[in-house]
C-alpha positions as CSV (number, residue, x, y, z in Angstrom):
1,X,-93.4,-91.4,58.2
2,X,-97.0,-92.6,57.9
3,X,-97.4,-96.1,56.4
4,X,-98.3,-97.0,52.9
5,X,-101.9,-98.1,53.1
6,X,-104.9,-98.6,50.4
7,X,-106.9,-95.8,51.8
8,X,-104.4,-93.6,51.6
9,X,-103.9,-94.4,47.9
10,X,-107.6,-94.0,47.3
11,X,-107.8,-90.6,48.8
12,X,-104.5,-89.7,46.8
13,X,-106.1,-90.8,43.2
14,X,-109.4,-89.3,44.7
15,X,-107.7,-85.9,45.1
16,X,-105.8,-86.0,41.5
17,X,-109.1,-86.5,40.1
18,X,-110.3,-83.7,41.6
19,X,-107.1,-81.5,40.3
20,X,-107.6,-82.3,37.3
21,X,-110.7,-81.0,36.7
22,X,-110.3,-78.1,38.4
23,X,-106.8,-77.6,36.7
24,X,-108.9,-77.6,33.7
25,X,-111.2,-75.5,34.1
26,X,-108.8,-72.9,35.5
27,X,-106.6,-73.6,32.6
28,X,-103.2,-74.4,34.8
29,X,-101.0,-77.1,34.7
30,X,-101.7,-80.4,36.1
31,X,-98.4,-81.3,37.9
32,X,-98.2,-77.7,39.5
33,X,-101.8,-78.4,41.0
34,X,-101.0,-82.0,41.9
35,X,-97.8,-80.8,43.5
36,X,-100.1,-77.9,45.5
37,X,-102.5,-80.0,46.8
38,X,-99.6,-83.0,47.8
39,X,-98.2,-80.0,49.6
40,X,-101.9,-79.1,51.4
41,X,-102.2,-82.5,52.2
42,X,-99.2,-82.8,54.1
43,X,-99.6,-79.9,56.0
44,X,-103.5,-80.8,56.7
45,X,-104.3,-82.7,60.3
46,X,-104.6,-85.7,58.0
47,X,-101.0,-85.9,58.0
48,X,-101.4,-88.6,54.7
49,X,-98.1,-89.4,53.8
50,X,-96.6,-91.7,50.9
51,X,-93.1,-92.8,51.1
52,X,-90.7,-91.3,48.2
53,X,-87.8,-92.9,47.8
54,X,-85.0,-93.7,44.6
55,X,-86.1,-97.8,44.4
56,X,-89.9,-96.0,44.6
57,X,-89.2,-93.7,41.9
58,X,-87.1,-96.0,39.2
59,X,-88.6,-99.4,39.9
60,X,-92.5,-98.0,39.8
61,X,-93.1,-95.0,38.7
62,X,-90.4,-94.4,35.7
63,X,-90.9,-97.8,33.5
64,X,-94.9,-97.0,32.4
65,X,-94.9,-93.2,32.1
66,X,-91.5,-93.9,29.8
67,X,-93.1,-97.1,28.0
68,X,-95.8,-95.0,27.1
69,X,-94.3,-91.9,25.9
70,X,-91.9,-94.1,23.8
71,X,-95.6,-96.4,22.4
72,X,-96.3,-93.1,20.7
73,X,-93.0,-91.8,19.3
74,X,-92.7,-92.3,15.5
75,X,-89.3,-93.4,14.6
76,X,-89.3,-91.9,11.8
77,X,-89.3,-88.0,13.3
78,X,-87.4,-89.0,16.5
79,X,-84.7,-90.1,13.9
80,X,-85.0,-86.3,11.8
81,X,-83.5,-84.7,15.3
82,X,-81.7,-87.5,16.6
83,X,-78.4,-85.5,16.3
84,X,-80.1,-82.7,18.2
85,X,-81.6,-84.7,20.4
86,X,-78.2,-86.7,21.3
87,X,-76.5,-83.6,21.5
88,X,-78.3,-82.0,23.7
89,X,-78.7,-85.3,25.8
90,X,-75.0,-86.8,26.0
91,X,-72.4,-83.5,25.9
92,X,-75.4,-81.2,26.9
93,X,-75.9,-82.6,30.4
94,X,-71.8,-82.9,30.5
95,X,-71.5,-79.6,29.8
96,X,-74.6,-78.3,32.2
97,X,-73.2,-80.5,35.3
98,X,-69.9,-78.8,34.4
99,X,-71.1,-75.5,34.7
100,X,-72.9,-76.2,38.2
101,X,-70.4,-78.1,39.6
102,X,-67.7,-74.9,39.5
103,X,-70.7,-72.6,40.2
104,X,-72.0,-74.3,43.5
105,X,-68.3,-74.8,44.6
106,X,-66.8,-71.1,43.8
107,X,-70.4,-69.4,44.6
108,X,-71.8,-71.4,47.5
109,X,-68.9,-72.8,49.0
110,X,-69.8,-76.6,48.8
111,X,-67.1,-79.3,48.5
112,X,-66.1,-80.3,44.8
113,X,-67.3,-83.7,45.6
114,X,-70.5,-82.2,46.3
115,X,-71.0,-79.9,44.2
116,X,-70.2,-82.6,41.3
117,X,-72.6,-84.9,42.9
118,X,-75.3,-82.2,42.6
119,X,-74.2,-81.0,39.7
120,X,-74.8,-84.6,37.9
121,X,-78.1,-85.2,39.1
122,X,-79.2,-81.6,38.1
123,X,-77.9,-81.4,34.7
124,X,-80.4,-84.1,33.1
125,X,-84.1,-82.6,32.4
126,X,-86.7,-85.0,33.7
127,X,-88.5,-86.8,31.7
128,X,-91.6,-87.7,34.4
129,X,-92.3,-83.3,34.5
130,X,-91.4,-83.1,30.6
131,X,-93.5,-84.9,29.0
132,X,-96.5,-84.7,31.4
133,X,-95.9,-80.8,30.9
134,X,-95.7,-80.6,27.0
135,X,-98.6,-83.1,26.2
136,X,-100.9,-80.9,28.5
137,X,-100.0,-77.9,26.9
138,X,-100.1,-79.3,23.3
139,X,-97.0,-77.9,21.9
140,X,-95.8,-78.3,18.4
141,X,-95.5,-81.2,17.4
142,X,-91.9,-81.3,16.5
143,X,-91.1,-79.3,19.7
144,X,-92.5,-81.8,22.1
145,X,-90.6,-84.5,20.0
146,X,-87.6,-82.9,20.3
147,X,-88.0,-81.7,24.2
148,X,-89.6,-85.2,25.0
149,X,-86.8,-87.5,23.2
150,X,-83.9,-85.2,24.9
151,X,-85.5,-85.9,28.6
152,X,-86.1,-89.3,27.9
153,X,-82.5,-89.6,26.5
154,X,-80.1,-87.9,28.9
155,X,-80.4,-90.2,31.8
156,X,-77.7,-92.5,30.2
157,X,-74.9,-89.8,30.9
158,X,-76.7,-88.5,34.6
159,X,-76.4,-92.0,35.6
160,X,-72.9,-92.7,34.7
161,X,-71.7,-89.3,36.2
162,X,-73.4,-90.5,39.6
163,X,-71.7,-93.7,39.3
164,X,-68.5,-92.5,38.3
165,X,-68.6,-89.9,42.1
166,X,-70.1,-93.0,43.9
167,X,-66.6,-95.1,43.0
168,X,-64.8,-92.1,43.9
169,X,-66.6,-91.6,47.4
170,X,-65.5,-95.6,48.2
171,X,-61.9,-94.6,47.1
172,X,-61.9,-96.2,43.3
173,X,-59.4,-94.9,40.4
174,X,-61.3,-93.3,37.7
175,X,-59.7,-92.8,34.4
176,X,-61.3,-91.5,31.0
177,X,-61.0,-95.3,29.7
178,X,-63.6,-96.2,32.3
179,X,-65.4,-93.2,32.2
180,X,-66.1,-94.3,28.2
181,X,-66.8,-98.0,28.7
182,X,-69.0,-97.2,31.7
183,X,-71.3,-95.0,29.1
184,X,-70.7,-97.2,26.4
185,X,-72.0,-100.4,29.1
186,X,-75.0,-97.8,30.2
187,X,-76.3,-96.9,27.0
188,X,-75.3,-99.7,24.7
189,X,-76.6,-102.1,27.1
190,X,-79.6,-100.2,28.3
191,X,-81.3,-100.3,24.2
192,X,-80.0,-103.9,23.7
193,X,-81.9,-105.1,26.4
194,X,-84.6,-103.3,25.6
195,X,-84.2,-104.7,22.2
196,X,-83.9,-108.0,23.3
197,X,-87.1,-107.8,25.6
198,X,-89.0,-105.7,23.2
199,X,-88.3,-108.4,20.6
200,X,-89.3,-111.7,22.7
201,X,-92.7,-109.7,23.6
202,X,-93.2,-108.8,20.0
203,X,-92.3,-112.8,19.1
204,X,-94.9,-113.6,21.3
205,X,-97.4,-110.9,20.3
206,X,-97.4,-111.4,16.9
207,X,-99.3,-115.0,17.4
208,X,-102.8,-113.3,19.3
209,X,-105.2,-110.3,18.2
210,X,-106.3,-110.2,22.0
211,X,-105.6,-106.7,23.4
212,X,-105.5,-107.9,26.6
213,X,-102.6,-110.2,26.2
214,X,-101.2,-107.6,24.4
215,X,-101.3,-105.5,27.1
216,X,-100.0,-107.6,29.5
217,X,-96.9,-108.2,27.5
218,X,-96.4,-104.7,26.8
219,X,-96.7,-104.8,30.8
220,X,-93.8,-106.8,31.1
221,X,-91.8,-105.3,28.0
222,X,-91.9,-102.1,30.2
223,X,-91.1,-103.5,33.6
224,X,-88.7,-106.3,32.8
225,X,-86.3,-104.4,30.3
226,X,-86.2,-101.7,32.8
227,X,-85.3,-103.8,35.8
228,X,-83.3,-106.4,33.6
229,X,-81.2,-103.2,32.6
230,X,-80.8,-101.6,36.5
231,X,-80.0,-104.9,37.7
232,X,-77.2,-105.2,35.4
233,X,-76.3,-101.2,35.9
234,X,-77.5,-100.5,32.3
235,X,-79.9,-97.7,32.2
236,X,-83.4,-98.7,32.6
237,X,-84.8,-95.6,30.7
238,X,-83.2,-96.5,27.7
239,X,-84.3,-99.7,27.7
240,X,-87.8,-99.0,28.4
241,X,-87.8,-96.5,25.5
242,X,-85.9,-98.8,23.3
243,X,-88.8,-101.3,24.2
244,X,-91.8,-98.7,23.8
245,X,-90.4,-97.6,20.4
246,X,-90.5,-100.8,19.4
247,X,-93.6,-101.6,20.1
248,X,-95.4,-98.7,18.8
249,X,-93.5,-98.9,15.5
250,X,-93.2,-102.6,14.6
251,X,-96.0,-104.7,13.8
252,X,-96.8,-107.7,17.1
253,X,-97.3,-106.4,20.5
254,X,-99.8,-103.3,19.2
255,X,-100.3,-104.5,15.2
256,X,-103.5,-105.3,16.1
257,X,-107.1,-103.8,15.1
258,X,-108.4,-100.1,15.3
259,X,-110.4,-101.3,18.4
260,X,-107.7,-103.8,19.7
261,X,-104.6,-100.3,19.7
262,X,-107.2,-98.1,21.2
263,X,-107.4,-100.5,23.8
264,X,-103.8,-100.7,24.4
265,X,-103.1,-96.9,24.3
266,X,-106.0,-96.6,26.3
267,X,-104.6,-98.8,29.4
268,X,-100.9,-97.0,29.0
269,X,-102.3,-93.3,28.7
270,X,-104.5,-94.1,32.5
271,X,-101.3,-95.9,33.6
272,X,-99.1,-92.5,32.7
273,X,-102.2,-90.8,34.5
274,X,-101.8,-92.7,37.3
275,X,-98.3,-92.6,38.1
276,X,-97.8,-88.9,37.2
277,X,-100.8,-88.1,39.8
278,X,-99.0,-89.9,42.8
279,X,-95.4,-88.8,41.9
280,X,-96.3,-85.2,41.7
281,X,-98.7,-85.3,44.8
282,X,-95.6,-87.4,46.5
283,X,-93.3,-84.3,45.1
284,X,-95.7,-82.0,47.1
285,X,-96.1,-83.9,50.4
286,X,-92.0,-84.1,50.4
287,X,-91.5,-80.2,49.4
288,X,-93.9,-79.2,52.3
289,X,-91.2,-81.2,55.2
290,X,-87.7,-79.5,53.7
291,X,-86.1,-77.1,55.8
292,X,-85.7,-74.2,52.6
293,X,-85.4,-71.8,55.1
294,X,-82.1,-73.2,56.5
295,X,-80.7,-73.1,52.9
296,X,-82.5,-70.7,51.6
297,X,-79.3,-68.9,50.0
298,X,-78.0,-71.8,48.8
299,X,-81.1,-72.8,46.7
300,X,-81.6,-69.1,44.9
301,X,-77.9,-69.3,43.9
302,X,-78.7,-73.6,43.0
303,X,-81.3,-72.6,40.8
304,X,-79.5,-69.6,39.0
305,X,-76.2,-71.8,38.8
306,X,-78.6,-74.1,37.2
307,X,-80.5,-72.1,34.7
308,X,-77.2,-70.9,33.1
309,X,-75.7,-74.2,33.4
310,X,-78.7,-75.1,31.1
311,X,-78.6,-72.0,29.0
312,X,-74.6,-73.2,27.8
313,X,-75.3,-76.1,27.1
314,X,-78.8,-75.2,24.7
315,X,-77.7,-71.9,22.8
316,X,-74.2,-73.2,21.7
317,X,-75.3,-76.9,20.8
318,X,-77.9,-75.6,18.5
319,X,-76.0,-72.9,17.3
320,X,-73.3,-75.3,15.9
321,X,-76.5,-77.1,14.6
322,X,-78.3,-73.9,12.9
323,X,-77.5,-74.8,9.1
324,X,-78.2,-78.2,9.7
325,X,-81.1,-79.9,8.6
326,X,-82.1,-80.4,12.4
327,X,-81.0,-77.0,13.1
328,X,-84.1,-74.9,15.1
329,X,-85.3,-71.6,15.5
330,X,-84.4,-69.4,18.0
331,X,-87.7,-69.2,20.0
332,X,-87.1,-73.6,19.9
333,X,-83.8,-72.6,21.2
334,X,-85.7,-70.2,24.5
335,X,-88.5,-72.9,24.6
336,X,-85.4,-75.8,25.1
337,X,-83.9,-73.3,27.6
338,X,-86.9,-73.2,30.1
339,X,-88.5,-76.1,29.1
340,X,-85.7,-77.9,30.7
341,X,-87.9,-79.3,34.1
342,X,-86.4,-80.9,36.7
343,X,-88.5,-83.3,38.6
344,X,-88.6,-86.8,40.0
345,X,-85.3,-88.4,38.3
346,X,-83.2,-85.6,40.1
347,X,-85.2,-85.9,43.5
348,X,-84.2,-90.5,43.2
349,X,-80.6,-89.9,42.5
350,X,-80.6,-87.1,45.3
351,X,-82.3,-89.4,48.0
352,X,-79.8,-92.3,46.8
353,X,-76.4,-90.2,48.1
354,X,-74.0,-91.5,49.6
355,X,-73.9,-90.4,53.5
356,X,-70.1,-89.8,53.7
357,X,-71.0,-86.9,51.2
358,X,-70.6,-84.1,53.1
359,X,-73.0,-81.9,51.6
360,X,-75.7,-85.0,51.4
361,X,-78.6,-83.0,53.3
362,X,-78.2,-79.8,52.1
363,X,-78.1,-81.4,48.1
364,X,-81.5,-83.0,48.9
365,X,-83.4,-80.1,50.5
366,X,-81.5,-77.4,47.4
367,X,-82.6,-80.2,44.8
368,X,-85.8,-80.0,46.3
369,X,-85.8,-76.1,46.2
370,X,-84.7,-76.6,42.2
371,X,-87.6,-78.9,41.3
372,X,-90.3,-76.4,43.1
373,X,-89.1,-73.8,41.3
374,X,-88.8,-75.9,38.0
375,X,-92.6,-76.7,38.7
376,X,-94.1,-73.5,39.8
377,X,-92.3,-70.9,38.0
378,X,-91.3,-72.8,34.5
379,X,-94.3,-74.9,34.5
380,X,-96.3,-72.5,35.3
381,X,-94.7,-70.2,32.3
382,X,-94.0,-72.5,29.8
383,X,-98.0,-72.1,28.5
384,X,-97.8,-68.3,28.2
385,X,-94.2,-68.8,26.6
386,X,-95.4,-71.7,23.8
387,X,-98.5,-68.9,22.9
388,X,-96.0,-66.2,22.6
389,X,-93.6,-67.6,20.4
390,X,-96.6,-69.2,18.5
391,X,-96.0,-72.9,18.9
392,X,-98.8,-74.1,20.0
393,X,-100.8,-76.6,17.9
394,X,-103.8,-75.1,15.9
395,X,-107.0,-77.4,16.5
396,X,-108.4,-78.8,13.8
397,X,-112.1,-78.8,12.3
């Protein structure tokens, strides 16, 4: 592979500028023409490659583009669906891995260590494609709240699944008591560190009007409470949303004036831009290397085993939550169903395998065969589906 260089990352942020005006004015999703022309690149005589790797993806790319979904989150609707949203995020993704784990070993013929493996790592929606996808296509807002929260929120229970098979690979007992203390360590820990960040930041905020100090503490609010929170085998994502709803709902780190927040949101919206240009572009460059033709039957059963994997864990959660006061519509329920990308967090815990899994390569290149089709055909649908069901938000003026 091709060494990271400057000029390389200049012709890639070059090239996403370029996609997104043209997305634009074709009216097309931004990730599905970042991921084409990452793909066109890599098959181009340039031969410009980027390196896409797990450490890549959860130590770079992840902590801004969650930080700033999080900075404009209002706690007070997050906390109307929060039983939805948990739901969905904690015995949703048990109950989606579930259903792809038996399907991949009974229909395809993997291993159950395997398929479990690719199960976890499949189940959780993404929150990198998510909420890139739904704030381009300006869905309700409740909708995107409820989609967005749920990806941001089901990484806790994909990343104690992974570690739970890991142990089991390197021959360690597993019982349901450490199954429930390693969430309880994930998730409990992941938001008190980001608490505990979020709160020093906010401590030291809260004595300047300067935006740019600001920012550079909200810099380190999103970095260090994700990385403090890895490091310790928390999850990172919960910390950096703990810390990013924080920050946007608590008067310190972006309590500041008019001009001073603009400022703020201004550097966090470019740095989501930023990210989400060289992750999907990466995305693309990688799709256009994997053998798909080798498992080509094993990634159109992977991404059927997947979408009803997803579809029992949507349409009986909310059910049971229909007389609720959270409870949602039906066409919610469809827009939940397909809305559910996969994208960048599957593709790091894929590439992080263990080797003595004996499916390893083939889980990478079908994961890889999931997310395409995630991108292309749900992405690429999702518009169409939000204008037929009608919940798309009506400018205003």
């Amino acid at each position: 592979m091709a060494e990271f260089s400057i000029a390389a990352l200049g012709f890639v942020l070059l090239t996403a500028s370029l996609v997104a005006i043209l997305s634009r004015r074709l009216r097309l999703p931004y990730s599905v023409g970042l991921v084409v022309a990452g793909i066109v690149m890599a098959i181009s005589p340039l031969g410009i490659e980027l390196p896409l790797t797990r450490d890549l993806i959860f130590s770079v790319f992840l902590p801004p583009l969650i930080f700033e979904a999080a900075l404009q989150l209002k706690w007070d609707e997050v906390r109307r669906d929060l039983p939805l949203t948990l739901g969905l995020a904690f015995p949703g993704v048990v109950i989606a891995a579930a259903v792809v784990t038996a399907g991949m070993h009974f229909a395809i013929g993997w291993s159950w260590i395997g398929s479990a493996f690719f199960g976890t790592l499949i189940a959780a929606t993404d929150p990198v494609s998510v909420i890139a996808a739904f704030k381009e296509m300006k869905a309700e807002r409740r909708l995107s709240m409820v989609v967005e929260t749920e990806s941001l929120l089901n990484d806790g229970t994909a990343a104690v699944g992974f570690g739970l098979l890991v142990a089991i690979v390197a021959g360690g007992a597993v019982t349901p008591l450490a199954v429930l203390g390693s969430l309880a360590w994930t998730v409990a820990g992941g938001v008190a560190v980001g608490v505990g960040v979020s709160g020093l930041m906010l401590a030291v905020a809260g004595r300047t009007d300067d935006h740019l100090i600001k920012i550079t503490l909200t810099t380190i609010a999103a970095y260090g409470s994700f990385l403090i929170a890895e490091h310790f085998r928390m999850s990172g994502v919960l910390a950096t949303l703990t810390a990013g709803i924080l920050a946007g709902n608590t008067k310190g780190i972006c309590a500041t004036s008019d001009a001073g927040y603009s400022h703020v949101l201004a550097f966090w919206e470019y740095a989501a831009f930023l990210v989400n240009s060289v992750v999907f572009i990466l995305i693309g460059g990688h799709e256009a290397h994997q053998p798909l033709r080798l498992y080509a039957a094993a990634a159109g059963g992977a991404v059927v085993i997947v979408l009803l994997g997803r579809a029992l864990a949507v349409y009986p959660l909310c059910a049971l939550a229909r007389r609720m006061p959270f409870g949602v519509t039906l066409h919610y329920q469809h827009v939940l169903f397909w809305g559910g990308l996969r994208g960048a967090l599957a593709l790091a815990l894929a590439l992080a395998l263990p080797k003595t899994v004996p499916e390893q390569h083939e889980i990478v290149v079908v994961c890889f065969a999931v997310v395409a089709f995630s991108i292309f055909v749900q992405g690429l649908t999702m518009p169409w589906l939000l204008r037929r069901f009608r919940l798309v938000e009506v400018a205003k003026g």
